[in-house]
C-alpha positions as CSV (number, residue, x, y, z in Angstrom):
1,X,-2.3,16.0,-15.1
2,X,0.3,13.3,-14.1
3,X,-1.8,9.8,-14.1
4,X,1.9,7.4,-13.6
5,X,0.9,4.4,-11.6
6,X,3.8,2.4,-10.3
7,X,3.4,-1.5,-9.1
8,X,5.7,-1.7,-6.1
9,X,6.7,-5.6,-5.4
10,X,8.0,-6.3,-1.7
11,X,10.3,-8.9,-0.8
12,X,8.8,-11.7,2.1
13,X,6.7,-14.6,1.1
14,X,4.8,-14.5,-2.4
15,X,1.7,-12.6,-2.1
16,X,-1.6,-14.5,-2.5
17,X,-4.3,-12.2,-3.8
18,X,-7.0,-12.6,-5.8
19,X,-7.8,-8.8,-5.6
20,X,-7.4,-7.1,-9.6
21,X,-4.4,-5.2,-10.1
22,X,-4.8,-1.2,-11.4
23,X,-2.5,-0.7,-15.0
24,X,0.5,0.5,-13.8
25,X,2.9,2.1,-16.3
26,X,6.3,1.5,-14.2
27,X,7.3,-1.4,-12.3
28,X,9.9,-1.1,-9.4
29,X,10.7,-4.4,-7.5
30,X,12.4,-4.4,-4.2
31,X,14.6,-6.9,-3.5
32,X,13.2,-10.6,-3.8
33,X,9.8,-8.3,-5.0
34,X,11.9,-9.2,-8.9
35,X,11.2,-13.0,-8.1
36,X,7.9,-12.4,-7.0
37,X,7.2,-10.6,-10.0
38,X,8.8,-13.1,-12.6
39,X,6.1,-15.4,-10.3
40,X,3.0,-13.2,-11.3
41,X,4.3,-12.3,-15.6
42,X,5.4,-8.8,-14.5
43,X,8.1,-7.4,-16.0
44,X,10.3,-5.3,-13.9
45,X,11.4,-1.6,-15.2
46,X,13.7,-1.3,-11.6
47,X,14.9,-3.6,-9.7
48,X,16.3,-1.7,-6.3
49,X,17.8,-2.6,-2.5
50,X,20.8,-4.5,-1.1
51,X,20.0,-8.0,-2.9
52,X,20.4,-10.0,0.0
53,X,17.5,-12.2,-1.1
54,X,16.6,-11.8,-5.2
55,X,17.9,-14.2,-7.9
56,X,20.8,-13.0,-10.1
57,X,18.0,-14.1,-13.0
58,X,15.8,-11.3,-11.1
59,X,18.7,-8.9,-11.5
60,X,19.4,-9.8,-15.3
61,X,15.4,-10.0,-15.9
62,X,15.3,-6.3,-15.2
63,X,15.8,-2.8,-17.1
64,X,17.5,-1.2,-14.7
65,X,19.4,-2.4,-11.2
66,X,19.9,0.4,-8.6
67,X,22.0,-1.5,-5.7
68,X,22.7,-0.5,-1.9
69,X,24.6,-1.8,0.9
70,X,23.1,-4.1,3.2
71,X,24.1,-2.1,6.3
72,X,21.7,1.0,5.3
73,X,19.0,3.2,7.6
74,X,15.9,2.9,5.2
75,X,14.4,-0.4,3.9
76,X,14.1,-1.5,0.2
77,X,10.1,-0.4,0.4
78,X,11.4,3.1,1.2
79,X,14.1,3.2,-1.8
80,X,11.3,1.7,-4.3
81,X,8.6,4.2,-3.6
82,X,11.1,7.1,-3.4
83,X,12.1,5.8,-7.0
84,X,8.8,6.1,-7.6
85,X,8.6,9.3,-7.4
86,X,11.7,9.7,-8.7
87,X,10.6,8.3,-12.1
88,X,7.2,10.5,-12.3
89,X,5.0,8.3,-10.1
90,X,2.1,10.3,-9.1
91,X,0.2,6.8,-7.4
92,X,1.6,3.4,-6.0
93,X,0.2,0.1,-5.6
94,X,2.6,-2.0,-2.9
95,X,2.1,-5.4,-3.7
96,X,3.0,-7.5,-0.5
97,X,2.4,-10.2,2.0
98,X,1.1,-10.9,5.9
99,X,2.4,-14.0,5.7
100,X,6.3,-13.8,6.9
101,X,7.9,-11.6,9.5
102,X,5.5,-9.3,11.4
103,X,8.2,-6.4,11.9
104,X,8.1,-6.1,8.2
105,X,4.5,-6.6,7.6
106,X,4.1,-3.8,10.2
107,X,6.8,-1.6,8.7
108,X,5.3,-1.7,5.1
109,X,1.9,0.0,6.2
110,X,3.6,2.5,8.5
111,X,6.1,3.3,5.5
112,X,3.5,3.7,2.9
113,X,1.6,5.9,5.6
114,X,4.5,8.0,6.1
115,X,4.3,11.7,5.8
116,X,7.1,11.5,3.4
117,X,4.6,10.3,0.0
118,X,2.2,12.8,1.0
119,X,2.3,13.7,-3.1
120,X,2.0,10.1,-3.7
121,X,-1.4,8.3,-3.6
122,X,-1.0,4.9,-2.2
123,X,-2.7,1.5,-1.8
124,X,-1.2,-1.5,-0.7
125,X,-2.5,-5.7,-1.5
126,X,-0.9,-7.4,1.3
127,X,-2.3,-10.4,0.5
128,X,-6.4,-10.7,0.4
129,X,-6.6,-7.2,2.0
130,X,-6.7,-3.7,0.3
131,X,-5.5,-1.1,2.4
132,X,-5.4,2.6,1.4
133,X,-3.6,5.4,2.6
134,X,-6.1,8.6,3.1
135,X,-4.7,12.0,3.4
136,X,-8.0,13.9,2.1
137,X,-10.4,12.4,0.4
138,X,-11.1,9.0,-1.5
139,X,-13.7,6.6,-2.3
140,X,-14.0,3.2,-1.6
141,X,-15.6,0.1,-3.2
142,X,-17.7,-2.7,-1.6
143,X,-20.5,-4.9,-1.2
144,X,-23.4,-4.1,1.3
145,X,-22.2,-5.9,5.1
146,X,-18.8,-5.6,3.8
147,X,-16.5,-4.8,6.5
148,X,-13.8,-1.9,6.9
149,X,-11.6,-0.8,9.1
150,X,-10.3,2.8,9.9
151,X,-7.3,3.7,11.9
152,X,-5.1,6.9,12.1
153,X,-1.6,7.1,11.5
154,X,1.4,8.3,13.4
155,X,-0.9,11.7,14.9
156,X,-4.3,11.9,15.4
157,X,-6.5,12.4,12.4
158,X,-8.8,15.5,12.6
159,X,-12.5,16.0,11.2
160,X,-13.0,12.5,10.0
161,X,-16.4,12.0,7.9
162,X,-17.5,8.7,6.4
163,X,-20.6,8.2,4.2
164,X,-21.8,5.3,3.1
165,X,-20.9,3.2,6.4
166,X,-23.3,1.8,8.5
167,X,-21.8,3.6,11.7
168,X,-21.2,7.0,10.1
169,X,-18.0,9.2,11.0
170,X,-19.2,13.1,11.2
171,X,-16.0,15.2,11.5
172,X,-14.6,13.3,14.4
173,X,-11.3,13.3,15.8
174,X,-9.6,9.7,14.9
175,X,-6.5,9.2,17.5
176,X,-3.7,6.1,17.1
177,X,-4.7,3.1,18.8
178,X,-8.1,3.7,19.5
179,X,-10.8,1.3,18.4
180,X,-13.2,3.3,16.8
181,X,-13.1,2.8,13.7
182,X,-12.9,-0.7,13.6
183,X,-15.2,-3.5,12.0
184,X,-17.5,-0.9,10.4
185,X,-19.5,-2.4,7.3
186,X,-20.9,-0.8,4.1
187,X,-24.3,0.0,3.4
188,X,-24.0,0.6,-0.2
189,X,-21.4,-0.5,-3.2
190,X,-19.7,2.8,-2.4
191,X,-18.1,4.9,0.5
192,X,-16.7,8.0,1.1
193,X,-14.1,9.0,3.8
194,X,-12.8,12.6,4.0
195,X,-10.7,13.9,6.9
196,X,-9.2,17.6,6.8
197,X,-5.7,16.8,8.7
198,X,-3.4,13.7,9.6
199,X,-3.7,10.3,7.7
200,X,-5.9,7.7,8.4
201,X,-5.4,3.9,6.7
202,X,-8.4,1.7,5.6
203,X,-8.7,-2.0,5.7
204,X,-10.8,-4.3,3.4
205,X,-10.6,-8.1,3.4
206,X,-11.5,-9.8,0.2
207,X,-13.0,-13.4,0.5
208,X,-11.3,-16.2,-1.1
209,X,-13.8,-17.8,-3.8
């Protein structure tokens, strides 16, 4: 069984988190992601994108430099996690901020929830939040009252079932936009959310200490 986790560094403002990181065993930075990770003691295995906005010290930090033209129809997030995969990643952690542009902040979660990485389990740290993509099954961590957030993805997620919530999800048909899953809190330390088709994302906010 393939266990390869890959830390994923975004360009953007310097994430502020506080959440702990998984062990990842590559480490792809996208663009100004290299600075960020020199920042936070990472080193980088890839650095990858069009450089309009790293260091050349992030560029000679790193093992390997995969460049692209600025004028290109994907975005540096989408050339790091298909490098991912490309270098045996079976998960991703995206490590990445709220705090700059909202365009991007929006286009990283609707990347990472892309049909595209359906073989790649994903999470994303933007900041104090953990957000994780859900195409089947997973489990999440928490604190009783916690709150989480549900929301499909691009379709309409079908046969949604939570456990462990307070306002329990039994096989129901999640669409974009609605507001349903919103705010729900956990009743235990763990939680359980399973649909059977589409991809739904889940939100956790972490207090600062």
């Amino acid at each position: 069984m393939n266990n390869t986790h890959a830390l994923i560094l975004t360009g953007g403002p310097l994430p502020f988190f506080e959440h702990l990181l998984p062990e990842a065993q590559i480490v792809i930075a996208a663009d100004l992601g290299g600075d960020h990770a020199a920042k936070l003691g990472f080193e980088v295995d890839l650095i990858i994108g069009d450089f309009d906005s790293c260091s050349e010290d992030a560029l000679a930090r790193a093992k390997e430099v995969r460049s692209f033209p600025a004028d290109k129809d994907v975005t540096d997030l989408e050339l790091a996690l298909a490098a991912a995969i490309d270098k045996g990643a079976s998960s991703a952690t995206i490590l990445t901020s709220s705090r700059g542009r909202l365009d991007h902040s929006l286009g990283n979660i609707l990347v990472a929830s892309s049909e595209r990485w359906c073989d790649l389990k994903i999470d994303l740290i933007v900041d104090n939040n953990l957000i994780k993509v859900i195409r089947s099954k997973t489990k999440l961590s928490g604190n009783p009252s916690d709150v989480v957030t549900l929301f499909a993805m691009g379709n309409t997620a079908f046969g949604v079932t939570s456990k462990g919530l307070k306002w329990e999800l039994e096989g129901l048909d999640l669409v974009p936009g609605s507001g349903l899953g919103i705010s729900n809190e956990f009743v235990q330390s763990e939680a359980e959310i399973s649909i059977e088709q589409g991809t739904v994302i889940s939100i956790q906010a972490f207090q600062s200490n």
